[in-house]
C-alpha positions in Angstrom: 100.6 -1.9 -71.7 99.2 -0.3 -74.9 96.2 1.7 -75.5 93.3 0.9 -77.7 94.0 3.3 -80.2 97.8 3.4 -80.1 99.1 2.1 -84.0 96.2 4.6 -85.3 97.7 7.4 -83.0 100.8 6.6 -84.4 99.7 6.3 -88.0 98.0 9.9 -87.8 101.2 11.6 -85.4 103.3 10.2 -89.0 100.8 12.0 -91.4 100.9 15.1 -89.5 104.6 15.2 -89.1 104.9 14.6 -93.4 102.8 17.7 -93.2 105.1 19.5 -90.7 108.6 18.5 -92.5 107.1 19.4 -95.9 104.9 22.8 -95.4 106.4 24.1 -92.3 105.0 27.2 -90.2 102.9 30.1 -91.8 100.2 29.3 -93.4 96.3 29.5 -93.0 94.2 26.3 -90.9 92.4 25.6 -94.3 96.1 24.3 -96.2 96.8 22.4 -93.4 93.7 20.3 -93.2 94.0 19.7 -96.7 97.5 18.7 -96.6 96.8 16.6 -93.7 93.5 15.1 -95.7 96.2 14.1 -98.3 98.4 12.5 -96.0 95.9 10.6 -94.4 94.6 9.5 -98.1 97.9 8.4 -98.8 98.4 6.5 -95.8 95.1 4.4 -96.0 93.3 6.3 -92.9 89.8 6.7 -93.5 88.5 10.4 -91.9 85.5 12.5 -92.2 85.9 16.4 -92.5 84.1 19.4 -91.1 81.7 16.7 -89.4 79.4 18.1 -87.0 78.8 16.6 -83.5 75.6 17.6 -81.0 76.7 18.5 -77.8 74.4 17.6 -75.3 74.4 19.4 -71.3 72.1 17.7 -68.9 70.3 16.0 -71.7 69.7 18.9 -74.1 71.6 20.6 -76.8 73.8 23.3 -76.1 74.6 23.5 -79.8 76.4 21.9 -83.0 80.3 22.0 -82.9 82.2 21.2 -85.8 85.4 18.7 -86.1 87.9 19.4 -88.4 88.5 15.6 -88.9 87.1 12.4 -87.2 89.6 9.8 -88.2 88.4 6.3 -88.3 85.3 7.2 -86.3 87.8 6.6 -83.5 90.0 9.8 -83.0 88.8 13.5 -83.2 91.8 15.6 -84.7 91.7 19.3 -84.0 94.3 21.7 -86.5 95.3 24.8 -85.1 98.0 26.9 -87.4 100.6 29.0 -86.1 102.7 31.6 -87.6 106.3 29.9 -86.5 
């Protein structure tokens, strides 16, 4: 049995993965996301960047927290870079 979201998953885990093979470790968070913004482009995956979010706590906001991509107003993908 498949989840709702499973061929976008899929279609996202293949950008990231064109991003992995082609850049590889070591560089900052910022040349990622735009890598990955360019993969999802040329892939047809519609996202929004840097989009922030309330986050509400028993009814009130705690604060603003900012996503580094919400892809098809369906999956929140968080980058994290690492040095290898």
């Amino acid at each position: 049995m498949g989840h709702q979201f499973d061929e976008l998953s899929r279609r996202v885990i293949e950008a990231a993965i064109a991003v992995h093979r082609e850049l590889g470790p070591g560089f900052l968070e910022s040349i990622y996301e735009s890598a990955m913004k360019t993969s999802l482009r040329h892939r047809g995956i519609t996202y929004e960047s840097q989009k922030e979010v309330a986050v509400l706590f028993e009814g009130e906001e705690a604060g603003i927290h900012r996503l580094d991509l919400l892809i098809e107003r369906e999956i929140v993908l968080e980058l994290k870079a690492v040095k290898a």
